[in-house]
C-alpha positions in Angstrom: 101.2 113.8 124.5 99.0 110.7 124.0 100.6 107.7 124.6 101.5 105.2 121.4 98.8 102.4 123.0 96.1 104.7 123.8 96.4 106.4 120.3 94.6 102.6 118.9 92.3 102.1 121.3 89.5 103.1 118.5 88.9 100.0 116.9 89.0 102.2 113.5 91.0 104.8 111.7 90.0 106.6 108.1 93.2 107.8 106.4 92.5 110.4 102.9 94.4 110.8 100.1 92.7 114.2 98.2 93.7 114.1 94.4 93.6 116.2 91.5 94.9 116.7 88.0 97.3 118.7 87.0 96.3 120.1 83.5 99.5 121.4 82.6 101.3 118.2 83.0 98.6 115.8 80.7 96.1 115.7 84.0 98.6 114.0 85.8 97.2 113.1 89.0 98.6 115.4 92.1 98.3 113.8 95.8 98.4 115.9 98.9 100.3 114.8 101.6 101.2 116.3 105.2 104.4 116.1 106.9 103.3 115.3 110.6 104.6 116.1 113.8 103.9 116.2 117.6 101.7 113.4 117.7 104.1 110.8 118.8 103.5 108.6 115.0 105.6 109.0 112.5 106.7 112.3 113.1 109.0 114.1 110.5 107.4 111.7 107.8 104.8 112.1 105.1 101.2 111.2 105.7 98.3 111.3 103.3 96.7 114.7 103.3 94.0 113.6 106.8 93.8 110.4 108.8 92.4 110.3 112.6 90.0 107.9 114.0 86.5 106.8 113.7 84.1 108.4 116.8 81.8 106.4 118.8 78.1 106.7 116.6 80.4 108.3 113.6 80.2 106.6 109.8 83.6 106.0 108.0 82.8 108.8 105.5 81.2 111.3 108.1 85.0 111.0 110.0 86.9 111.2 106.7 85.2 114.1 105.5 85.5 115.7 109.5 89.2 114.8 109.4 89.2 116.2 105.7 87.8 119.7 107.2 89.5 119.8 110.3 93.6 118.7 109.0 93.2 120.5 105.1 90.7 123.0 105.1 88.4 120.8 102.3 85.1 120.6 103.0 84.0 117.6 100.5 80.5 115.6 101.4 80.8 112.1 102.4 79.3 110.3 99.8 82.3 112.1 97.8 84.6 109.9 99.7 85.6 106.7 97.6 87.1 103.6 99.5 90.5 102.4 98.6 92.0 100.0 101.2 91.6 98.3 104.0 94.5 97.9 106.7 94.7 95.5 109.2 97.6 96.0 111.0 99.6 94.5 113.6 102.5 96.2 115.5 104.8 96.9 118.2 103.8 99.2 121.3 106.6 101.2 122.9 106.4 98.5 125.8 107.0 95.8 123.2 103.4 94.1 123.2 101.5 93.9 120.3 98.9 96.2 119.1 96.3 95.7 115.7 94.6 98.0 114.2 92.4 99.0 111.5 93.0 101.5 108.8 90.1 102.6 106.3 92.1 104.2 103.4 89.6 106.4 101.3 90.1 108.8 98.3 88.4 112.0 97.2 88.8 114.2 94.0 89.3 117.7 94.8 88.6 119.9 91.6 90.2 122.8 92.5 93.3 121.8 93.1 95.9 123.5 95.2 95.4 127.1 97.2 92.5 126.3 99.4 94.3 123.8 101.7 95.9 124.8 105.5 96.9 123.1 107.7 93.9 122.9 110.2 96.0 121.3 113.0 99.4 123.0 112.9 100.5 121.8 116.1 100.5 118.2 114.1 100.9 119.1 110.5 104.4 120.6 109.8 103.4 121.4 106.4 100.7 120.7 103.7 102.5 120.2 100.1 101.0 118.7 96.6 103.0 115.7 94.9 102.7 114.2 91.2 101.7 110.2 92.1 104.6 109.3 90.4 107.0 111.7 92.6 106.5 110.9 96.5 108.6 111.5 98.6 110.8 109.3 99.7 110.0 109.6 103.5 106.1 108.9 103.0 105.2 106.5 105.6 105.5 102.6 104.6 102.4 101.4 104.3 100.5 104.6 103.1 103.0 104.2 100.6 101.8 100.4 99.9 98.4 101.4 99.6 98.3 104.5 97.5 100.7 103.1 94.6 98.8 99.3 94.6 95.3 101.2 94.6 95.0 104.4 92.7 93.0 104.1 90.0 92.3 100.5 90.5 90.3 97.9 92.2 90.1 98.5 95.8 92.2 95.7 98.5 92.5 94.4 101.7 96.1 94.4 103.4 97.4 92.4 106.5 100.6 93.9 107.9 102.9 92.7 110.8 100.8 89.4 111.3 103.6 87.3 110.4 106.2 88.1 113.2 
């Protein structure tokens, strides 16, 4: 298992929330999230549908789109990919020192909706399961949380976590 300080040694992550509408419920828009585990963060929780980090001579969008295909099963372009958020966050490593790290929160419509996504990575992906945006689940991980309800379907934003203790 990789250890919780080498995980951020990247200096950038892309996290993907994949959306669609839900005709029979007034195109209410439908999120899907993965439940994660064996990957040492946040396991048990929900997740946005793909997050993983940036490679070395990789674009934002050409990693969000490969983390799309490989954790979902969606192949979507990467100019399809729409930014959302930025997170700069600062936090605890398991031998107390402090870690930051960036997040790059993007969104992508996926017109077909639900029945083409799997669950790419099952040792890490416990399960793959649509939500309404106004029903998440209550153990969706904090500050994916943050992000999707203070940016969907508005202006994008910039977020500093953990810099205050």
């Amino acid at each position: 298992m990789i250890k919780y300080e080498e995980r951020y040694m990247c200096p950038a992550a892309v996290i993907v929330a994949l959306i669609t509408f839900d005709e029979e419920k007034d195109g209410s828009e439908k999120v899907l999230l993965q439940k994660r585990r064996g990957t040492g963060f946040a396991d048990g929780l929900w997740d946005l549908s793909s997050s993983g980090h940036v490679e070395e001579g990789e674009s934002v969008t050409a990693a969000a789109a490969r983390e799309t295909k490989e954790e979902t099963g969606y192949e979507i372009p990467p100019e399809d990919f729409h930014f959302m958020a930025y997170v700069h966050k600062k936090d605890r490593a398991s031998d107390g020192s402090f870690i930051a790290y960036h997040n790059i929160y993007f969104w992508a419509l996926v017109e077909d909706g639900e029945g083409r996504e799997c669950a790419g990575e099952p040792d890490k992906t416990e399960k793959l399961a649509w939500f309404f945006a106004d029903e998440l689940p209550d153990s969706l991980i904090p500050d994916r949380r943050l992000v999707f309800e203070n940016c969907l379907g508005g202006s994008p934003q910039c977020f500093e976590l953990g810099w205050d203790t």
